[in-house]
C-alpha positions in Angstrom: -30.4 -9.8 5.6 -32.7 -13.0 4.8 -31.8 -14.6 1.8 -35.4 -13.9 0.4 -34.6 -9.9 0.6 -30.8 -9.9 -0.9 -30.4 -7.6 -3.3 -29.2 -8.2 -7.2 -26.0 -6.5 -8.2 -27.7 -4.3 -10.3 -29.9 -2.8 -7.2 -26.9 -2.6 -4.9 -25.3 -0.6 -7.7 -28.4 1.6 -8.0 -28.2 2.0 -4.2 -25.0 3.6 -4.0 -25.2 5.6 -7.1 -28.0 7.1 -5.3 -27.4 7.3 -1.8 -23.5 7.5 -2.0 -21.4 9.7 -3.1 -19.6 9.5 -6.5 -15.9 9.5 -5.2 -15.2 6.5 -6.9 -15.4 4.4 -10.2 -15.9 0.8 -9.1 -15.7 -2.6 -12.0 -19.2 -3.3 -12.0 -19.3 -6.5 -9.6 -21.2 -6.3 -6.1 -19.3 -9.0 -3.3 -21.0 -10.2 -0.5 -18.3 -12.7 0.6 -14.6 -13.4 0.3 -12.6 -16.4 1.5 -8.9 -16.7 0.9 -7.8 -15.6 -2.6 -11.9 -15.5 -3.9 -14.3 -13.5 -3.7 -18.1 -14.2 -4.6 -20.9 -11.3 -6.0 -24.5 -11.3 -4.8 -25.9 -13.9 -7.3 -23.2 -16.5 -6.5 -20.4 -16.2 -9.1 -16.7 -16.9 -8.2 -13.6 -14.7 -8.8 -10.1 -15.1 -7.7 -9.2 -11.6 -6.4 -6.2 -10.1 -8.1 -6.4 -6.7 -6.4 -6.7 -7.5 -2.5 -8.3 -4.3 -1.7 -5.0 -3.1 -2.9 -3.1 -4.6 -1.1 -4.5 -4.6 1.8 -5.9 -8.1 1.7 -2.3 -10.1 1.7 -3.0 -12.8 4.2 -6.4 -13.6 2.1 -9.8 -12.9 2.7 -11.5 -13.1 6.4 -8.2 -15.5 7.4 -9.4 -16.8 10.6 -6.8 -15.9 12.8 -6.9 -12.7 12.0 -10.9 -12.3 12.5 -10.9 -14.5 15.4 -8.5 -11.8 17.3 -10.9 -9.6 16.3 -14.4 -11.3 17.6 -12.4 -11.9 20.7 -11.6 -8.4 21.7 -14.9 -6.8 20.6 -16.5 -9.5 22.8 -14.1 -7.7 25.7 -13.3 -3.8 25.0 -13.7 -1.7 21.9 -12.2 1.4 22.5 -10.9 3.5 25.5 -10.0 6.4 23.5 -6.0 7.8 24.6 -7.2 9.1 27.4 -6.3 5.8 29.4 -4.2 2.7 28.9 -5.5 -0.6 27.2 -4.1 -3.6 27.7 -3.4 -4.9 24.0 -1.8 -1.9 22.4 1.6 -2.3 24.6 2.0 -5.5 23.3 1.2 -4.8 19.5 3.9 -1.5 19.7 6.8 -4.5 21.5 6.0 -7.0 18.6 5.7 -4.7 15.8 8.8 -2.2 16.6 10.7 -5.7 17.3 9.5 -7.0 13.9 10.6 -3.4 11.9 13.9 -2.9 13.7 12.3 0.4 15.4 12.0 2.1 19.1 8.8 3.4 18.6 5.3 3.4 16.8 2.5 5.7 16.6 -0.6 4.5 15.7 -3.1 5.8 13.7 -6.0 4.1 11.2 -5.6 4.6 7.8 -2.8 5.2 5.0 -3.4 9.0 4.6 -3.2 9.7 8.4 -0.2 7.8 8.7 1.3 9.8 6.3 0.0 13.3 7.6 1.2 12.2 10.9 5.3 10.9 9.0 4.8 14.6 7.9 4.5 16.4 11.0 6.9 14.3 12.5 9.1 15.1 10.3 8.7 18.9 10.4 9.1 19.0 14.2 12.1 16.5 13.9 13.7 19.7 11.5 12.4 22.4 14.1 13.7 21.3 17.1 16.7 19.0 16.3 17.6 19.9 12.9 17.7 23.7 14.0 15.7 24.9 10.5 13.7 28.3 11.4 9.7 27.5 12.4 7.8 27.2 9.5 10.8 26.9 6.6 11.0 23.3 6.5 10.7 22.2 3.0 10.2 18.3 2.2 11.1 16.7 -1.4 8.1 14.4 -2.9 8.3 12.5 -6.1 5.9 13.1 -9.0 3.3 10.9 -10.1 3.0 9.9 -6.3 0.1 8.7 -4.3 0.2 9.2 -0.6 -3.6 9.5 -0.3 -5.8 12.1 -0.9 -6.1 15.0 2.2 -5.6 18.5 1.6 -2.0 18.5 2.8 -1.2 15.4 0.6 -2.5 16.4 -2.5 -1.0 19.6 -2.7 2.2 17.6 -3.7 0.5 15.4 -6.3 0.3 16.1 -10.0 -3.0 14.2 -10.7 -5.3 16.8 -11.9 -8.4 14.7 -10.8 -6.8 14.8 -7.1 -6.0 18.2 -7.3 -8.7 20.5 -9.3 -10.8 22.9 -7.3 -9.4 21.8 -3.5 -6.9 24.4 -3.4 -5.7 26.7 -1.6 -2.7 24.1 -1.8 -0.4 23.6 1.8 3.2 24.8 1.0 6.2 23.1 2.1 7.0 20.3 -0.7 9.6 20.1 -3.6 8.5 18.3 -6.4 11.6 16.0 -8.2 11.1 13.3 -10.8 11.0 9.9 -9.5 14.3 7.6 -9.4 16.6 10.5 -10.6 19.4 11.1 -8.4 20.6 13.8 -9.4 17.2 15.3 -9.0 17.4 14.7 -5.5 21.3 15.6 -5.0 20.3 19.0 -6.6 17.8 19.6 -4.5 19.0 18.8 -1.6 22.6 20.9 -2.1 20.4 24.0 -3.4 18.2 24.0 0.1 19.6 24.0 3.6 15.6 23.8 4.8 15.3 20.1 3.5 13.4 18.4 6.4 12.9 15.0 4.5 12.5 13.1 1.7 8.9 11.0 1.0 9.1 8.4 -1.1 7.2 5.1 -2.4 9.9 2.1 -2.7 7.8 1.6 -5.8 4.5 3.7 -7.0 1.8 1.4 -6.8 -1.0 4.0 -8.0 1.1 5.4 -11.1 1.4 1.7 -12.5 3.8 -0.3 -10.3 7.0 1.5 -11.5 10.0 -0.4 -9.9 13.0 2.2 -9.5 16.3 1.6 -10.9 18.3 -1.1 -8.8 20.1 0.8 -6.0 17.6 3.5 -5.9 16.9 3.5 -2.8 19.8 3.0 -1.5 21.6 5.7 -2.6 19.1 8.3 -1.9 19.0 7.1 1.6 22.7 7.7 1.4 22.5 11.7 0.2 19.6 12.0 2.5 22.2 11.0 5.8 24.8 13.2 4.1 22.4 16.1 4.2 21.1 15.2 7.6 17.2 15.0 5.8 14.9 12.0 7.1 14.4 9.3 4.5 10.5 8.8 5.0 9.4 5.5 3.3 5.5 5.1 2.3 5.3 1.2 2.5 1.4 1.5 3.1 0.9 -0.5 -0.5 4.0 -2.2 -0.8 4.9 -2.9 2.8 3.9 -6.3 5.0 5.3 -9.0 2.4 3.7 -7.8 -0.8 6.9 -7.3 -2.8 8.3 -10.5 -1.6 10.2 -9.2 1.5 8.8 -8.1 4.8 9.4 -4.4 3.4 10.1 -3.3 -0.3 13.0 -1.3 1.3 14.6 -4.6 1.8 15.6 -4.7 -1.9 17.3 -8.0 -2.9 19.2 -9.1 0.5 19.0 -12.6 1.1 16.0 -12.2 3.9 12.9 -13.2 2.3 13.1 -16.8 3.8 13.8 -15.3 7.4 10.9 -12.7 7.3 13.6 -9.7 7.6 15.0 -11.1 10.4 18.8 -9.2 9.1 19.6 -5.7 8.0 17.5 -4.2 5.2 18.8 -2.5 2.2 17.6 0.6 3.1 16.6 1.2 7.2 13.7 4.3 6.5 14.3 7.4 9.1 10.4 6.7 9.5 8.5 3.9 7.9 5.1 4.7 7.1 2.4 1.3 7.0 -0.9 0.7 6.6 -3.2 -1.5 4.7 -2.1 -5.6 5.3 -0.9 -4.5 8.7 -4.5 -5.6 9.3 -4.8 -7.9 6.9 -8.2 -6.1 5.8 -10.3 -6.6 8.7 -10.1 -3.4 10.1 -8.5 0.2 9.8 -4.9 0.4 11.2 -2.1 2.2 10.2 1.1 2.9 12.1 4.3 5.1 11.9 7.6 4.0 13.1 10.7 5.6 13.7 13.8 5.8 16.7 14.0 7.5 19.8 16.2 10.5 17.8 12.8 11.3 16.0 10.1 9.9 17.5 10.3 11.9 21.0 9.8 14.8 19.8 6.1 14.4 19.3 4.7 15.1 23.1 1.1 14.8 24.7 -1.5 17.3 22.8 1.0 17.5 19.7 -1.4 14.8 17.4 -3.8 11.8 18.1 -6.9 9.6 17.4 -9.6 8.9 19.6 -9.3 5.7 17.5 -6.2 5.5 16.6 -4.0 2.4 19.0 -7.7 1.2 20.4 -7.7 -2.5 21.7 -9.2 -3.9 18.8 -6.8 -2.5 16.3 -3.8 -4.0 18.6 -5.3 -7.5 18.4 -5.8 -7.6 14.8 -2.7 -6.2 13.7 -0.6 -7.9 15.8 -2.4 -11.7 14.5 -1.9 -9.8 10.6 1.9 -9.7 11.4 1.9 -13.3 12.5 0.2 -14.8 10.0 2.2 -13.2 7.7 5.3 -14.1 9.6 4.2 -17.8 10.3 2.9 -18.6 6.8 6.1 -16.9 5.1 4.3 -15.1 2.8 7.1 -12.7 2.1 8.4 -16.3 0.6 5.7 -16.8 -1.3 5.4 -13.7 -3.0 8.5 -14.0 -3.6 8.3 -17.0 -5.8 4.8 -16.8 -7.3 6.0 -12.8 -8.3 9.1 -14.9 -10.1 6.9 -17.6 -11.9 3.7 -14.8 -12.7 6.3 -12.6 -14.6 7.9 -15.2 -16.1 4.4 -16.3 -17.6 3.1 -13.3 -18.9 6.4 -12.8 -20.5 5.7 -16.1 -22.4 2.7 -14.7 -23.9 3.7 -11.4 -24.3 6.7 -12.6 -26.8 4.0 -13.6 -29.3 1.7 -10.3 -28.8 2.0 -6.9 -29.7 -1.3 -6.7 -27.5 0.9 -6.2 -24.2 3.9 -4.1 -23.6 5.1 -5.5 -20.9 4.7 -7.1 -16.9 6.8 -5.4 -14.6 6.9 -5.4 -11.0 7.7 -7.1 -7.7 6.7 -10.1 -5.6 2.6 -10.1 -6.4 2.5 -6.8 -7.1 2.5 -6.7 -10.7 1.1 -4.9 -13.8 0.8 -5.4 -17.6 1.1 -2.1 -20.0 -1.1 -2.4 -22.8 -0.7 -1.0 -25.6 -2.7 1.5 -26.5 -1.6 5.0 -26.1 -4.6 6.7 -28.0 -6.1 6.5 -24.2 -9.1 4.7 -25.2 -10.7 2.2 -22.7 -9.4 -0.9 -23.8 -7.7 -1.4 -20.3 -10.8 -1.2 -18.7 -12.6 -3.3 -21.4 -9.8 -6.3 -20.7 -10.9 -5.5 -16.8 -14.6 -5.8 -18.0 -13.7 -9.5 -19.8 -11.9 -10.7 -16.6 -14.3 -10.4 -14.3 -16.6 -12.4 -17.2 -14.0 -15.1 -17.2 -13.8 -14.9 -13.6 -10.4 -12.9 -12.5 -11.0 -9.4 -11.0 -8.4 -6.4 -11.5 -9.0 -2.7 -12.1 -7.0 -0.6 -14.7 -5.0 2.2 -13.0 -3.6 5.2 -15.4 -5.5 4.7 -18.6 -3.6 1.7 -20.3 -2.1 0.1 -17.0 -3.8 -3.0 -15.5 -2.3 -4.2 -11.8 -2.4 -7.1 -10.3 -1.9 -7.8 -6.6 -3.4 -11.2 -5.5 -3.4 -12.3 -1.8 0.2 -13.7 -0.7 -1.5 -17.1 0.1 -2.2 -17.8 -3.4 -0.9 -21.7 -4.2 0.9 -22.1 -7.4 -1.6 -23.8 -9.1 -3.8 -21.2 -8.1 -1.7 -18.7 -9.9 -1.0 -20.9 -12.9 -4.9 -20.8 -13.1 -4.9 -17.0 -13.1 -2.3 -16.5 -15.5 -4.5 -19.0 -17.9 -7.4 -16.9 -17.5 -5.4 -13.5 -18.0 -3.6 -15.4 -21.5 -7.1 -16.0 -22.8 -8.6 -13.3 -21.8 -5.8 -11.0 -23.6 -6.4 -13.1 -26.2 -9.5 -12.4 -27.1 -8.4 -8.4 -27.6 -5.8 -9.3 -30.2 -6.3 -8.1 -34.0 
């Protein structure tokens, strides 16, 4: 578009409110270019970015390796559909099953599908090896989860927004609280027609709530005694975010060898998405063994789109940038010094709660529990002062900058949060 006919932020916005529909509730800002960890809107203004498309942005904005392998593909082939071979996607399946410690992966595009497809994985896993009776398979889900927003997945959530006037719900899923053990060990010793158990290492959407240390551990532990597939979502927290190649990695000592050793907890079937692109375009994947994954056969689920060539080369140059930049590392450290930060100024505040989370991915609890919009009023006053975030659940504000963030980058950021908090104090 000539510069002469750009639009101001305020007609983009009327554009979409328009011509678009209202599925979502965006912080007023329209971008129109990103580069590392900022972002710029329409007129010009700079932000650092402290939500990477949530997470899917790790390795920063349009990070030239990563675009580059896509240019040079599109230039060459597109898209054969799976009705024939490619090239590229052979190769991405060897690196990436190498890099996760897996036999196989199945390819797919975005978060939701990936986990539709860990489902019926799952349930045919049960059928045919587990021996459970055709269509008694029952699968244990945690409230106040986000897996995405199909028909099938949001039967099993509790937000009423995600829920209200889609049903007829799909059947099949056992509800449990979230990092209660003995919810789980009940559950599974009260049903013999437990297929799996679906879990987020750590629920991003419900405001980055870190389970209790050993978590996930454990579970995976009843889950083997109970012969049940531990199925781990690490769409949002996956691919370095929490400071390890995968959250399920816990605290072992492999954040400065990119997971190279054994994890904490080795998923049954590892669910990514997101940063296994690095933003640029729409891949997903599921990964499991041999055990599980052959039991999916041709005609049993696909994508036209899902594994084209394109995909292949961009997610296999996400995975090495990550891997050659040791941004697991990184997060590592700038999630450390972030929290440490905030918890200087939240000492001397009754403003803030508290920062918890893991790696960069982070929130602050404000509070306010009279559910008024002073969450999204601090939101409002950091993209003024130049820092965007979005709240998430009323009085939670997360923040999840890109991995390649430099210290004084961050220390930056954390200034503009501290003043910006400042400025709501009584």
């Amino acid at each position: 578009m000539a510069v002469l006919n750009q639009l101001t932020s305020q007609e983009a916005i009327d554009l979409e409110n328009k011509y678009g529909a209202h599925n979502y509730h965006p912080l007023p800002v329209v971008l129109s270019k990103g580069e590392g960890v900022y972002v710029w809107d329409v007129e010009g203004k700079k932000y650092y970015d402290f939500l990477s498309a949530y997470s899917a942005v790790n390795q920063g904005h349009c990070h030239p390796r990563i675009v580059n392998a896509m240019v040079e593909q599109a230039k060459t082939l597109t898209l054969t559909s799976r009705a024939f071979y490619n090239d590229m996607l052979g190769n991405f399946e060897k690196f990436a099953t190498e890099t996760f410690n897996f036999d196989k992966l199945l390819p797919m595009n975005t978060g939701a599908e990936a986990v539709e497809t860990a489902l019926k994985l799952c349930r045919k896993w049960a059928y045919e090896v587990k021996g459970i009776k055709e269509n008694d398979a029952q699968i244990i889900v945690c409230e106040n989860n986000f897996h995405g927003r199909t028909t099938t997945i949001i039967s099993f959530s509790n937000d009423p927004v995600a829920r209200k006037n889609f049903g007829p719900y799909t059947d099949g899923f056992i509800k449990i609280e979230y990092d209660n053990l003995e919810a789980l060990k009940t559950a599974l010793e009260s049903n013999k027609n437990i297929a799996g158990f679906l879990v987020e290492p750590i629920q991003g959407e419900a405001g980055v709530y870190v389970p209790t240390e050993g978590y996930l551990a454990k579970a995976k532990a009843l889950c083997e005694a109970h012969n049940v597939l531990f199925i781990a979502d690490e769409v949002q927290t996956g691919i370095a975010r929490t400071g390890r190649l995968l959250a399920t990695c816990g605290n072992c000592s492999c954040a400065d060898k990119n997971c190279s050793g054994t994890p904490e907890v080795k998923a049954d079937i590892l669910i990514l998405g997101k940063a296994i692109s690095g933003g640029v375009y729409p891949v997903s994947a599921v990964l499991a063994n041999n055990n599980i994954m052959d039991v999916i056969k041709p005609g049993n689920h696909g994508s036209t789109f899902g594994g084209n060539p394109v995909a292949a080369a961009v997610a296999t140059a996400a995975l090495e940038v990550v891997r050659d930049e040791n941004l697991a590392q990184k997060a590592f450290d700038l999630g450390e010094l972030f929290r440490a930060e905030l918890n200087k100024y939240i000492a001397t505040t009754d403003l803030v709660e508290l920062v918890r989370g893991k790696g960069l991915l982070n929130a602050i609890v404000i509070n306010d529990h009279e559910e008024s919009e002073t969450a999204w009023n601090i939101c409002m006053a950091l993209r003024d002062n130049g820092l965007l975030a979005k709240p998430t659940h009323g009085n939670i504000i997360r923040f999840a900058p890109p991995l390649v963030m430099t210290k004084e980058q961050l220390l930056d950021c954390v200034a503009i949060i501290v003043k910006t908090l400042k400025q709501f104090e009584n």
